[in-house]
KOLFI-977135 format. One record per atom (N, C-alpha, C): chain; residue number from 0; x negated, y negated, z. Coordinates in nm, 2 decimals. Example, Ala and Ser with C-alpha at 12.3 -4.5 7.8 and 13.67 -1.06 7.14 Angstrom:
# residues 2
lumkol/drendren/east/north/up
A/0/-1.32/0.57/0.78
A/0/-1.23/0.45/0.78
A/0/-1.32/0.33/0.78
A/1/-1.28/0.22/0.71
A/1/-1.37/0.11/0.71
A/1/-1.29/0.00/0.79
# end
This chain:
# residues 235
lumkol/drendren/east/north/up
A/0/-4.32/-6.52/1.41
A/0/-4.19/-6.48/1.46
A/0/-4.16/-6.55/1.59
A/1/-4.03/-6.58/1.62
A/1/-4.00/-6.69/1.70
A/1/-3.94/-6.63/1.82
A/2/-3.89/-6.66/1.94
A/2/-3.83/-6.57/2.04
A/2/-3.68/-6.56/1.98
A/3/-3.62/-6.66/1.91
A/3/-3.51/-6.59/1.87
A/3/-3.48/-6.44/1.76
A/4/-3.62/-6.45/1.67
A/4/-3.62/-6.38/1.60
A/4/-3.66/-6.24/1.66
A/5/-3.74/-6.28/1.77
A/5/-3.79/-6.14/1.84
A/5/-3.67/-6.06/1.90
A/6/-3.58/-6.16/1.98
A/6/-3.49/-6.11/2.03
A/6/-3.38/-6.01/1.94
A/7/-3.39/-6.09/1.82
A/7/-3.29/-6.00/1.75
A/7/-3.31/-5.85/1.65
A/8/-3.48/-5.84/1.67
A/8/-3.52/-5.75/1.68
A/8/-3.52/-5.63/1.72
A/9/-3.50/-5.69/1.86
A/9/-3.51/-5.61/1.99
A/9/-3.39/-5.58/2.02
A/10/-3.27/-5.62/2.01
A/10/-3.14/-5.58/2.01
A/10/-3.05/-5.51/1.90
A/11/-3.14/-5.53/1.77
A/11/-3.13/-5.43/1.62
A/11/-3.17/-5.28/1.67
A/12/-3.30/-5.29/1.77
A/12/-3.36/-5.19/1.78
A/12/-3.29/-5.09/1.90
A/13/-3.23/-5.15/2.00
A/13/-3.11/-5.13/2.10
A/13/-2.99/-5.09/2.02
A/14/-2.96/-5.12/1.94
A/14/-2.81/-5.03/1.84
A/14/-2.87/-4.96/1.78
A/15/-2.96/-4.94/1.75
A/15/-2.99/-4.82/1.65
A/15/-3.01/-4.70/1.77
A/16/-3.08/-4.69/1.86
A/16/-3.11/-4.64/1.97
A/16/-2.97/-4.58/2.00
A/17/-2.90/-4.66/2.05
A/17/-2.80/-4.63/2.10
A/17/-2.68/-4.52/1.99
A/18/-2.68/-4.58/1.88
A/18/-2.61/-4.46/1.78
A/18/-2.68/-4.37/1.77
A/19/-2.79/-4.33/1.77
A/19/-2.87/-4.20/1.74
A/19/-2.86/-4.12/1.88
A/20/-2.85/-4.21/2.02
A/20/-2.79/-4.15/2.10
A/20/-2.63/-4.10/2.12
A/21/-2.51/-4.15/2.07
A/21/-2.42/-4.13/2.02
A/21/-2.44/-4.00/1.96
A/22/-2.46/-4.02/1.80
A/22/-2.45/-3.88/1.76
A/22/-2.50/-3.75/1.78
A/23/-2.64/-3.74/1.89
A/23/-2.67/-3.70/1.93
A/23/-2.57/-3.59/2.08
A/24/-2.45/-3.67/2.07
A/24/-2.37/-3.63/2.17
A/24/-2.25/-3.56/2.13
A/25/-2.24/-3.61/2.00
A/25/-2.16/-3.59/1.93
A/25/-2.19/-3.42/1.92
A/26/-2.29/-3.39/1.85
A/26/-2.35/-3.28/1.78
A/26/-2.37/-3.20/1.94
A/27/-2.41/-3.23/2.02
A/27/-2.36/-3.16/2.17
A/27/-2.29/-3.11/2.19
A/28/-2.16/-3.19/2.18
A/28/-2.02/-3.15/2.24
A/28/-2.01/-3.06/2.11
A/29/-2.00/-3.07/2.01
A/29/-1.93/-2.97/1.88
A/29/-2.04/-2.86/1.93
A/30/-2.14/-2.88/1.94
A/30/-2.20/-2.68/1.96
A/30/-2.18/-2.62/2.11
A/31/-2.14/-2.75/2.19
A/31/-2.09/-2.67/2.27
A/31/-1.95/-2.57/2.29
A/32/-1.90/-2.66/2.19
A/32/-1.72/-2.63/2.15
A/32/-1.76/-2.45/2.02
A/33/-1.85/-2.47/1.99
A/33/-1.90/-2.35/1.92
A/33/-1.87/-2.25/1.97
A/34/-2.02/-2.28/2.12
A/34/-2.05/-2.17/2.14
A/34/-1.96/-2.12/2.23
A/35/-1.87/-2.21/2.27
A/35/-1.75/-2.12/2.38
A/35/-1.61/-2.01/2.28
A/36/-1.61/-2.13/2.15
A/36/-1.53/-2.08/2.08
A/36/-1.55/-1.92/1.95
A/37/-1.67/-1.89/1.94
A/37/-1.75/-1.84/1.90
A/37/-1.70/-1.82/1.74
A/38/-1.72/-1.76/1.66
A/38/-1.70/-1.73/1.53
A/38/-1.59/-1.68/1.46
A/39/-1.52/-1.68/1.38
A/39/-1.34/-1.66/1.31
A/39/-1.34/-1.55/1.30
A/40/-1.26/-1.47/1.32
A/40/-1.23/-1.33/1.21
A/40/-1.09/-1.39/1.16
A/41/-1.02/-1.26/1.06
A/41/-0.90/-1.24/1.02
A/41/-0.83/-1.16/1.13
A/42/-0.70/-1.20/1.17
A/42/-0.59/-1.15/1.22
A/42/-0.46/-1.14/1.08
A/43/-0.35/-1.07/1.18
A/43/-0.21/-1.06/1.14
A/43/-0.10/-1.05/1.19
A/44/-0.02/-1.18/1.09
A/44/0.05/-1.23/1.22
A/44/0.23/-1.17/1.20
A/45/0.30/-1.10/1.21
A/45/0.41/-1.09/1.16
A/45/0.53/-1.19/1.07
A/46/0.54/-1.20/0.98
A/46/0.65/-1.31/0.94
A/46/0.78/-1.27/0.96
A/47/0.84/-1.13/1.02
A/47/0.98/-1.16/1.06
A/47/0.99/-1.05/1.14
A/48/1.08/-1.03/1.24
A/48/1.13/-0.94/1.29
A/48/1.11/-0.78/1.23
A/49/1.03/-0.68/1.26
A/49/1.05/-0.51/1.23
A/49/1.14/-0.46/1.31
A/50/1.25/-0.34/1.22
A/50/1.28/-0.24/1.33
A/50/1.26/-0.17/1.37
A/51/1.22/-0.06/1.47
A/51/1.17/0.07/1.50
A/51/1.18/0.16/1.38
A/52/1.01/0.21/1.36
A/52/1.03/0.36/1.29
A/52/1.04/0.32/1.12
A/53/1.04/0.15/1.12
A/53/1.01/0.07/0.96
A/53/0.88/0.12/0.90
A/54/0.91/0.17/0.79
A/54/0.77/0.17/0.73
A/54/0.70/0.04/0.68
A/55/0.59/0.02/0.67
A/55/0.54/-0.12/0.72
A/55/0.44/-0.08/0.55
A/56/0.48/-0.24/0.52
A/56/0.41/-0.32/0.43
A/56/0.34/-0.42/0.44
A/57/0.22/-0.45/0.32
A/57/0.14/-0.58/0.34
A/57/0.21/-0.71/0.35
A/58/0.35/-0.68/0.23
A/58/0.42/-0.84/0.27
A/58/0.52/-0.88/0.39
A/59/0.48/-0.77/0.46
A/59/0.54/-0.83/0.62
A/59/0.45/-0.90/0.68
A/60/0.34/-0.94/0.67
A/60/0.26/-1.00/0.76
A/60/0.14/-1.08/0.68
A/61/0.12/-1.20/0.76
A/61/0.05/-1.31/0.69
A/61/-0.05/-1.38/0.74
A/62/-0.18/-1.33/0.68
A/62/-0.33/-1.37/0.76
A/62/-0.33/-1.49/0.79
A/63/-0.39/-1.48/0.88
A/63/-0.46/-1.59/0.98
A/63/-0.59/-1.64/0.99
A/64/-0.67/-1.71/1.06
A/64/-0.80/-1.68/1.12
A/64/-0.78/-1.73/1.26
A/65/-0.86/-1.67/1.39
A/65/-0.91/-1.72/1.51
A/65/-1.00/-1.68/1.54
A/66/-1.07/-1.72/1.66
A/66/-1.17/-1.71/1.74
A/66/-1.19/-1.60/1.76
A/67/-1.27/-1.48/1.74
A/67/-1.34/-1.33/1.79
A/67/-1.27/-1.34/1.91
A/68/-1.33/-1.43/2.00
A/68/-1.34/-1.40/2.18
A/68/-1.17/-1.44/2.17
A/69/-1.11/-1.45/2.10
A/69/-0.99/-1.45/2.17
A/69/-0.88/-1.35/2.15
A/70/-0.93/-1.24/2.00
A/70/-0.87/-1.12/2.00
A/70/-0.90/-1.01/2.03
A/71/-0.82/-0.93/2.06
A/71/-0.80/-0.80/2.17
A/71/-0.86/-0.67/2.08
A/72/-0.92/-0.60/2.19
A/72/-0.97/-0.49/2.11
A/72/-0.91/-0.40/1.95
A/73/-0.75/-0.38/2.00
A/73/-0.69/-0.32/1.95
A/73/-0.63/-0.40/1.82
A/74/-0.65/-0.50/1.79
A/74/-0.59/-0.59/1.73
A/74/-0.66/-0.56/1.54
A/75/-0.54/-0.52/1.48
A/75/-0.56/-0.50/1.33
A/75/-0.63/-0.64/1.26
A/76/-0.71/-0.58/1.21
A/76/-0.82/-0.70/1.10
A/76/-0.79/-0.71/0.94
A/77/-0.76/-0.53/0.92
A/77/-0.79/-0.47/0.83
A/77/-0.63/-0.41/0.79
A/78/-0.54/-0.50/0.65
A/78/-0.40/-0.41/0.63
A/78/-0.45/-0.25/0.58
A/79/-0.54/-0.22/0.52
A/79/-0.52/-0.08/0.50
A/79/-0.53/0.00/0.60
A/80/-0.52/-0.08/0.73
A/80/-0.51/0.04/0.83
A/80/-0.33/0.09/0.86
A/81/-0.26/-0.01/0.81
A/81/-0.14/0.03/0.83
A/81/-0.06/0.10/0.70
A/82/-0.12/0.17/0.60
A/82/-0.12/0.30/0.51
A/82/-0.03/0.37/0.58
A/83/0.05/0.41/0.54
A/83/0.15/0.51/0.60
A/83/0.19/0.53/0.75
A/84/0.19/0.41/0.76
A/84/0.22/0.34/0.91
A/84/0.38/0.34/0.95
A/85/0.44/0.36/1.05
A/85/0.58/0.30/1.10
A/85/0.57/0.18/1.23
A/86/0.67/0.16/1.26
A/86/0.64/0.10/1.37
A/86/0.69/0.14/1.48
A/87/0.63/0.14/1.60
A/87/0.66/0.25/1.72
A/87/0.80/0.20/1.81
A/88/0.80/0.05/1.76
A/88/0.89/-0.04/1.81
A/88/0.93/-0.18/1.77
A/89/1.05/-0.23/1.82
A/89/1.07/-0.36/1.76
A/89/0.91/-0.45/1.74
A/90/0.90/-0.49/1.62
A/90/0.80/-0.59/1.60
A/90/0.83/-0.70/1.58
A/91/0.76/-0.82/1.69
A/91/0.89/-0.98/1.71
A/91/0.81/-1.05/1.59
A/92/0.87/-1.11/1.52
A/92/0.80/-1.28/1.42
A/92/0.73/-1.33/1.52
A/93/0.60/-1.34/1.44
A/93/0.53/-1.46/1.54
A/93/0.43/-1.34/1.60
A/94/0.44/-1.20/1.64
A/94/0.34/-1.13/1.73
A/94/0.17/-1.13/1.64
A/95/0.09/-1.09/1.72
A/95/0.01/-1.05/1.60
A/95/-0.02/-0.89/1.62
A/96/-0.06/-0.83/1.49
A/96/-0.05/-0.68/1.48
A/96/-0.15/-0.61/1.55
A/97/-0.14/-0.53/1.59
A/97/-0.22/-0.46/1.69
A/97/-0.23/-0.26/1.66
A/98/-0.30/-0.20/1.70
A/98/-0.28/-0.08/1.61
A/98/-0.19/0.00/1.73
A/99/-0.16/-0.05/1.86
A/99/-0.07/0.02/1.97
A/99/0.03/0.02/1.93
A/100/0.09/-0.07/1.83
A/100/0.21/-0.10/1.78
A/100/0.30/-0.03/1.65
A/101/0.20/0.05/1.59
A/101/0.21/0.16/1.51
A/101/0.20/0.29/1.54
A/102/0.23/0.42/1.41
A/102/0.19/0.55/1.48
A/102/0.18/0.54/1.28
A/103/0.14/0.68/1.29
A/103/0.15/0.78/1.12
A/103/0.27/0.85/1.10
A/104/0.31/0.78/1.01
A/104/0.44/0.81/0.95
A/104/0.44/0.97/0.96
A/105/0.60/1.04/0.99
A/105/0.58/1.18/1.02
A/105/0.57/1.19/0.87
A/106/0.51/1.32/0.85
A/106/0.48/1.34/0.68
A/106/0.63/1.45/0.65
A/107/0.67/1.50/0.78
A/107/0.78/1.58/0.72
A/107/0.88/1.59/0.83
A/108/1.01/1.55/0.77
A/108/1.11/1.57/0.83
A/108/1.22/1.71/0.85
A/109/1.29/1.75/0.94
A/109/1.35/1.87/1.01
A/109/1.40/1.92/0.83
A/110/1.36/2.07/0.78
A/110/1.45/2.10/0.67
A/110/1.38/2.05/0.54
A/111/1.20/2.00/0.55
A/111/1.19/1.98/0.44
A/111/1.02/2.07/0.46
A/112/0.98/2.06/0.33
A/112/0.83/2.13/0.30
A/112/0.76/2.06/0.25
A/113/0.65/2.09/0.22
A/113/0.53/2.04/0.13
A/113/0.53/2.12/0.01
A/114/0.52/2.04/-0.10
A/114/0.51/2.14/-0.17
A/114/0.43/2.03/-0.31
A/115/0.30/2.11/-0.37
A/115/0.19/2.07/-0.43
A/115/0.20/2.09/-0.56
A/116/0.26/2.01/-0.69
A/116/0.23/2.07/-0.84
A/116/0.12/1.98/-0.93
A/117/0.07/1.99/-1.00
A/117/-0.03/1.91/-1.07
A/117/0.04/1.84/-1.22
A/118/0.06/1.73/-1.19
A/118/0.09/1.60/-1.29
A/118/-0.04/1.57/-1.39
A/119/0.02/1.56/-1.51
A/119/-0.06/1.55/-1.63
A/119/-0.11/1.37/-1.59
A/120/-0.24/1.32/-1.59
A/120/-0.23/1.17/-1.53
A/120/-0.17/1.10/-1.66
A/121/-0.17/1.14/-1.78
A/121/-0.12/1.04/-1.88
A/121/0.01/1.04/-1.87
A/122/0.12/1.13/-1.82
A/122/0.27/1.13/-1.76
A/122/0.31/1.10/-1.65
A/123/0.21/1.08/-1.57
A/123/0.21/0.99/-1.45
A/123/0.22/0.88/-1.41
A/124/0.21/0.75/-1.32
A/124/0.21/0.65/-1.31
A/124/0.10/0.62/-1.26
A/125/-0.02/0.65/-1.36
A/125/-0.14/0.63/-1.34
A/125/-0.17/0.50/-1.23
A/126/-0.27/0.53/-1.10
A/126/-0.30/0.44/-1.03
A/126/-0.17/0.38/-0.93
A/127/-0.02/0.41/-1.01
A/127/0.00/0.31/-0.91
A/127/0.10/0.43/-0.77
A/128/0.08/0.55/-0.82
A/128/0.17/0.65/-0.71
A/128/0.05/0.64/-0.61
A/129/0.11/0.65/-0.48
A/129/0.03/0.63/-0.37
A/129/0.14/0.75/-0.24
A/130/0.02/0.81/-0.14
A/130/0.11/0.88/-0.03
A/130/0.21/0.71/0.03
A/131/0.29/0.78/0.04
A/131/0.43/0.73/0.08
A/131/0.55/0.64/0.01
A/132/0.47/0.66/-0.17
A/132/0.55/0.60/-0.27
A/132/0.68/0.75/-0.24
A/133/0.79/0.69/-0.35
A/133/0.92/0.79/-0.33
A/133/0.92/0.76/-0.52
A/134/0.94/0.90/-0.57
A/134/0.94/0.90/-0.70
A/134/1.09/0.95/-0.75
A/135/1.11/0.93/-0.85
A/135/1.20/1.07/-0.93
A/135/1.14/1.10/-1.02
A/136/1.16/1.25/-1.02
A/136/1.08/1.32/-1.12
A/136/1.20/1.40/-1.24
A/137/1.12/1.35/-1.38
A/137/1.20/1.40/-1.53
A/137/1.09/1.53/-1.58
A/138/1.16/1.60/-1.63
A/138/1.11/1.69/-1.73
A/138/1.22/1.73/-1.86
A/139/1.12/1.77/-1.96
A/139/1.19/1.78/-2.12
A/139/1.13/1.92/-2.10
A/140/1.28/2.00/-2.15
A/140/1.29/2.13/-2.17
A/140/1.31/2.14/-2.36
A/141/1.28/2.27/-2.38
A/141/1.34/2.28/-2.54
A/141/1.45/2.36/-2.54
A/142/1.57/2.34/-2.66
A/142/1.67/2.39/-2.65
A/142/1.60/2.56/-2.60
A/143/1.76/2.62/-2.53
A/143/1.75/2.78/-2.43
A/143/1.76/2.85/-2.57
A/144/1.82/2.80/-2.72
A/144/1.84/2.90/-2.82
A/144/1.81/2.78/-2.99
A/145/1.74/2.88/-3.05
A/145/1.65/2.79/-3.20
A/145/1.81/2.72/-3.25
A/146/1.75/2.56/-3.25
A/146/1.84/2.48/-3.32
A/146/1.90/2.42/-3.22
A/147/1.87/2.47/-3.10
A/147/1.95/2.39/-2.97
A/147/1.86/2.26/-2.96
A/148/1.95/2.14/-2.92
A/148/1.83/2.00/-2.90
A/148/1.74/2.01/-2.75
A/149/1.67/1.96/-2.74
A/149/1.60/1.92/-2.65
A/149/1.66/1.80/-2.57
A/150/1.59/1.85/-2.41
A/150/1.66/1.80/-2.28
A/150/1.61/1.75/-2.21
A/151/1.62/1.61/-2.17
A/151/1.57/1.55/-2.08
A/151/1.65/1.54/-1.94
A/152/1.59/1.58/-1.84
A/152/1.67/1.60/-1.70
A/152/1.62/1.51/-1.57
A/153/1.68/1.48/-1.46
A/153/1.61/1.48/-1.39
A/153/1.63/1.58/-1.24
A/154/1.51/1.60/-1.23
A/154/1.50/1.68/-1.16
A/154/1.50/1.71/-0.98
A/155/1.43/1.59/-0.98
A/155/1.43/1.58/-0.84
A/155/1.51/1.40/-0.83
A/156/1.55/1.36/-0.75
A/156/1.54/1.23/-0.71
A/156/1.52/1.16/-0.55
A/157/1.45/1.08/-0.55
A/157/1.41/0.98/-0.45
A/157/1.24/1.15/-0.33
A/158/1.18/1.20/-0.42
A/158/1.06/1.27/-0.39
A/158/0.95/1.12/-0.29
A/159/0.96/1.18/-0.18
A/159/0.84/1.18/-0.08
A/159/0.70/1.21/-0.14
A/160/0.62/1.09/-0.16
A/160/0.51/1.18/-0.14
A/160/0.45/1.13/-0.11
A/161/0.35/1.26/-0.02
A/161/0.23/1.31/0.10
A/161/0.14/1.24/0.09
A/162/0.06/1.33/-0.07
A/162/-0.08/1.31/-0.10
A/162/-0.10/1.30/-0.23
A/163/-0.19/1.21/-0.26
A/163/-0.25/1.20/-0.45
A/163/-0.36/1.27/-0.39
A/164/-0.40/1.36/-0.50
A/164/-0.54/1.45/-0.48
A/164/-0.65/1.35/-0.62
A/165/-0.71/1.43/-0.63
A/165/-0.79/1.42/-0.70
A/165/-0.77/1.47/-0.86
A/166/-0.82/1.32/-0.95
A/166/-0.78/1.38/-1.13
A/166/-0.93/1.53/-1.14
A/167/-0.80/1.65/-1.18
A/167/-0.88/1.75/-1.25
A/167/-0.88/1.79/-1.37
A/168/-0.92/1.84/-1.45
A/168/-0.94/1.88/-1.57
A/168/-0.92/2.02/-1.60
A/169/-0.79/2.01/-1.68
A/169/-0.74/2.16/-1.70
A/169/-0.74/2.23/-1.83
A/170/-0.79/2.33/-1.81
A/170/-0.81/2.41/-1.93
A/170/-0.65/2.45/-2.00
A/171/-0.61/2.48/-2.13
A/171/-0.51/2.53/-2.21
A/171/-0.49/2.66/-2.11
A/172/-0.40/2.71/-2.13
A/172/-0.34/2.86/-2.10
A/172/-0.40/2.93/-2.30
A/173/-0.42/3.09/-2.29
A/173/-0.47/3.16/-2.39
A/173/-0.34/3.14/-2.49
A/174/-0.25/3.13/-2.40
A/174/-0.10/3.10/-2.53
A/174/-0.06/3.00/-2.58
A/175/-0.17/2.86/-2.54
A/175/-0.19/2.72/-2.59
A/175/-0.31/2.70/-2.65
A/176/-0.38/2.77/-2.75
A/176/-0.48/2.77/-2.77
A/176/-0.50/2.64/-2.85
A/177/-0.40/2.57/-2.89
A/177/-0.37/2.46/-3.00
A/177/-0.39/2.32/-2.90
A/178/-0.36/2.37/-2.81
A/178/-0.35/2.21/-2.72
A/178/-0.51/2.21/-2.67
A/179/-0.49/2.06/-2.65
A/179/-0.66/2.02/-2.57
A/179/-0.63/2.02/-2.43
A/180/-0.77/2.03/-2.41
A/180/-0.78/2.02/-2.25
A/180/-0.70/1.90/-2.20
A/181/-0.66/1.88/-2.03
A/181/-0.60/1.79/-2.01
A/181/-0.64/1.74/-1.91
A/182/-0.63/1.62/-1.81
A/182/-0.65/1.59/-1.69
A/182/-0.51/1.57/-1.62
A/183/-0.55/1.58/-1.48
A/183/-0.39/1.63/-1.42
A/183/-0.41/1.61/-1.28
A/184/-0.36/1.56/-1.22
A/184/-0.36/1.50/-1.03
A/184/-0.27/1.61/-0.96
A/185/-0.33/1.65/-0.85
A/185/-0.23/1.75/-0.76
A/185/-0.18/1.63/-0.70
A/186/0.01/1.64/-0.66
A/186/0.03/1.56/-0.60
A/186/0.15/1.65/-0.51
A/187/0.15/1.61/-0.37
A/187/0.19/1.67/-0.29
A/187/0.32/1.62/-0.19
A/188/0.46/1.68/-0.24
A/188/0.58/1.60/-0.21
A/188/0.59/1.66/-0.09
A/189/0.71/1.62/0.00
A/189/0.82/1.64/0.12
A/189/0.94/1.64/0.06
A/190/0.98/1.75/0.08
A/190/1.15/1.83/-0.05
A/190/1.18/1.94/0.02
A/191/1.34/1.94/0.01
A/191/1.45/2.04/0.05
A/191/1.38/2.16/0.01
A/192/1.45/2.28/0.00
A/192/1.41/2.39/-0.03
A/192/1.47/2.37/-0.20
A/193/1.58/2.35/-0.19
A/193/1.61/2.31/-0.33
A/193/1.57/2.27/-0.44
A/194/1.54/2.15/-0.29
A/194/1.39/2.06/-0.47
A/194/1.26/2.09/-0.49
A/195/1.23/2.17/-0.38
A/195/1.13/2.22/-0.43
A/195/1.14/2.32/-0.52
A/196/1.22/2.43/-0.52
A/196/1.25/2.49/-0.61
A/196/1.24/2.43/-0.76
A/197/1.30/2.35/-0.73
A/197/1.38/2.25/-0.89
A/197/1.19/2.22/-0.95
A/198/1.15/2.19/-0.85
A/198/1.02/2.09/-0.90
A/198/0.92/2.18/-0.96
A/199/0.91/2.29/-0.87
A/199/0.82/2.43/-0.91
A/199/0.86/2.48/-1.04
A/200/0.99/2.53/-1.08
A/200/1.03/2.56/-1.23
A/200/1.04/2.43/-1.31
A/201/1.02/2.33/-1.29
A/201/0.98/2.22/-1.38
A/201/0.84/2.25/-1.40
A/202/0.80/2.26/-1.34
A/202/0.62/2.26/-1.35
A/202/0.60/2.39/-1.45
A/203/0.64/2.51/-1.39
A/203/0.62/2.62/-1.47
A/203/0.68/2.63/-1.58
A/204/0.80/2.53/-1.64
A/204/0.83/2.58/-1.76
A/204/0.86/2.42/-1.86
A/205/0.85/2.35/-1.79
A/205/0.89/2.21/-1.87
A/205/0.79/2.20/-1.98
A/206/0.82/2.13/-2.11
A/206/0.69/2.10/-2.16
A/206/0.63/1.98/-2.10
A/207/0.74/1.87/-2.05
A/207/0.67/1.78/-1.96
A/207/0.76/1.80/-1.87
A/208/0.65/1.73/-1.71
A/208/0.66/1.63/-1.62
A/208/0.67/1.52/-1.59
A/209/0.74/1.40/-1.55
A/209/0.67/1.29/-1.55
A/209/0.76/1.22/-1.44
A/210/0.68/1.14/-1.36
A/210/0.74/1.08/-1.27
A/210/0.79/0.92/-1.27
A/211/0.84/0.92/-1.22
A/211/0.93/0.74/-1.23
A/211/0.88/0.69/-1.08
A/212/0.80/0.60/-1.06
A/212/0.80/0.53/-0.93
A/212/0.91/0.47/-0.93
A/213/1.00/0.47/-0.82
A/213/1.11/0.40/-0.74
A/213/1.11/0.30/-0.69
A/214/1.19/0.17/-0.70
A/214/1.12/0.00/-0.63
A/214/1.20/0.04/-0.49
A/215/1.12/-0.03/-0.37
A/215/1.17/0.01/-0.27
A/215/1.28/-0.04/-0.22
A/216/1.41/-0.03/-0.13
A/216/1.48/-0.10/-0.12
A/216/1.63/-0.12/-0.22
A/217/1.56/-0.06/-0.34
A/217/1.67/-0.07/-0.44
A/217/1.80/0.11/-0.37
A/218/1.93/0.07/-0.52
A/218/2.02/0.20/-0.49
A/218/1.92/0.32/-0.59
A/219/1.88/0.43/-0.53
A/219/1.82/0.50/-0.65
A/219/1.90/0.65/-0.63
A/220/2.07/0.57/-0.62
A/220/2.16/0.74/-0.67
A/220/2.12/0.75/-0.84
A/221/2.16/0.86/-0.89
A/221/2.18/0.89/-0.96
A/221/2.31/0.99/-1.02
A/222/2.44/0.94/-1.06
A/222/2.55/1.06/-1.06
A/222/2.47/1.14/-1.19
A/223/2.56/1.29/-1.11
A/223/2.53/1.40/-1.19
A/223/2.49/1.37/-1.33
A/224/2.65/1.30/-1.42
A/224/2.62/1.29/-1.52
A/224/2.55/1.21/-1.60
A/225/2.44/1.13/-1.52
A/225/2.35/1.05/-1.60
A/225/2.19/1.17/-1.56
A/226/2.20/1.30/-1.54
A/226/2.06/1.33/-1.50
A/226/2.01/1.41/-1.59
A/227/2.12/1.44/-1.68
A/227/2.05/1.47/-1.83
A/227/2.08/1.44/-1.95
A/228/2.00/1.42/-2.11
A/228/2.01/1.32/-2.17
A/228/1.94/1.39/-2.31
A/229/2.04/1.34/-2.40
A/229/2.01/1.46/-2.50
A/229/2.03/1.33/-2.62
A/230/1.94/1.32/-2.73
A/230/1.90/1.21/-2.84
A/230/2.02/1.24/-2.89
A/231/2.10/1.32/-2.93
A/231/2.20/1.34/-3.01
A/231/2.33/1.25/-2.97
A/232/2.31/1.29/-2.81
A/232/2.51/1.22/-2.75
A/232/2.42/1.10/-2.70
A/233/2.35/0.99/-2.78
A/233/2.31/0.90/-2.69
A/233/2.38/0.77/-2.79
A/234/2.45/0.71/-2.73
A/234/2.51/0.58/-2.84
A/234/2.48/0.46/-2.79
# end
């Protein structure tokens, strides 16, 4: 080997040296950018303007990720923490959610009650009623005199409700000895004194219950004369 060949050796061996020193710097700076930056969570970030006392949904707000070290103790991770949530105050676009920024929806307003009846789960809206869905509730009566038609009503409209309990299993009454056992959800509204009334003798005398979940946002009057409905005058 010749000194020119040696030399080119030796300065092969000088770039290689030198990149492996490079990357070596490279992989430095990034763990050092690590370790200041430290590891991602999930945040939430508002997508538009809230107004006070708004009941707050998942599609108001739209995950993110940042840096741990850079969010605040109080700072929501998790949407099911805002479950029957309002907001305490204007919420700006752009903020991220924080749990100071919410309270628990009041469960009852001036002039109303709680009031608890047990829904058959096959007349129900199996799974999808939730505390702070708003329902209207129907019941089918049988004609008041033999040969009278049967009546479909509605009973309550735009029902609050509290709490889904748990599916139980209900035995016939001795005067239904013909019917099977049933399963049935206690579910627990916020209603006038009226409607609760209305809801309690639906329960005790309807053959059915059954509730209508309500889309939010929509008109859900109902005039009088569409709240009961009889197969006969139906054209």
């Amino acid at each position: 080997m010749n000194s020119r060949q040696r030399r080119g050796v030796i300065l092969l061996l000088l770039s290689v040296l030198c990149a492996l020193g490079a990357f070596a710097g490279v992989l430095s700076v990034i763990s050092d950018v690590k370790s200041k930056v430290g590891p991602e969570v999930t945040a939430y970030r508002l997508k538009a303007d809230v107004a006070p006392y708004t009941v707050l949904g998942t599609d108001q707000f739209e995950k993110i990720k940042m840096p741990e070290r850079w969010l605040s103790e109080n700072a929501v991770t998790d949407l099911r923490e805002i479950r029957g949530k309002i907001a305490v105050t204007t919420l700006r676009e752009g903020s991220l959610l924080q749990s100071d920024m919410i309270v628990d929806q009041p469960a009852l307003q001036p002039g109303q009650q709680e009031v608890a009846i047990m829904i058959d789960a096959a007349t129900g809206v199996a799974g999808k009623i939730t505390p702070g869905s708003t329902v209207n509730v129907y019941a089918t009566f049988e004609g008041e005199r033999e040969g009278d038609p049967a009546q479909s009503k509605i009973i309550v409209t735009n029902a609050k409700v509290l709490d889904v309990g748990r599916l139980t299993a209900l035995q016939p009454d001795e005067s239904d000895r013909g019917r099977q056992p049933t399963d049935a959800v206690p579910i627990t509204f916020a209603l006038s004194t009226i409607d609760a009334q209305r809801i309690t003798y639906a329960e005790s005398f309807a053959q059915r219950v059954r509730l209508a979940l309500v889309a939010p946002g929509g008109d859900t009057t109902v005039p009088d004369s569409q709240r009961t409905y009889e197969l006969a005058k139906d054209k």
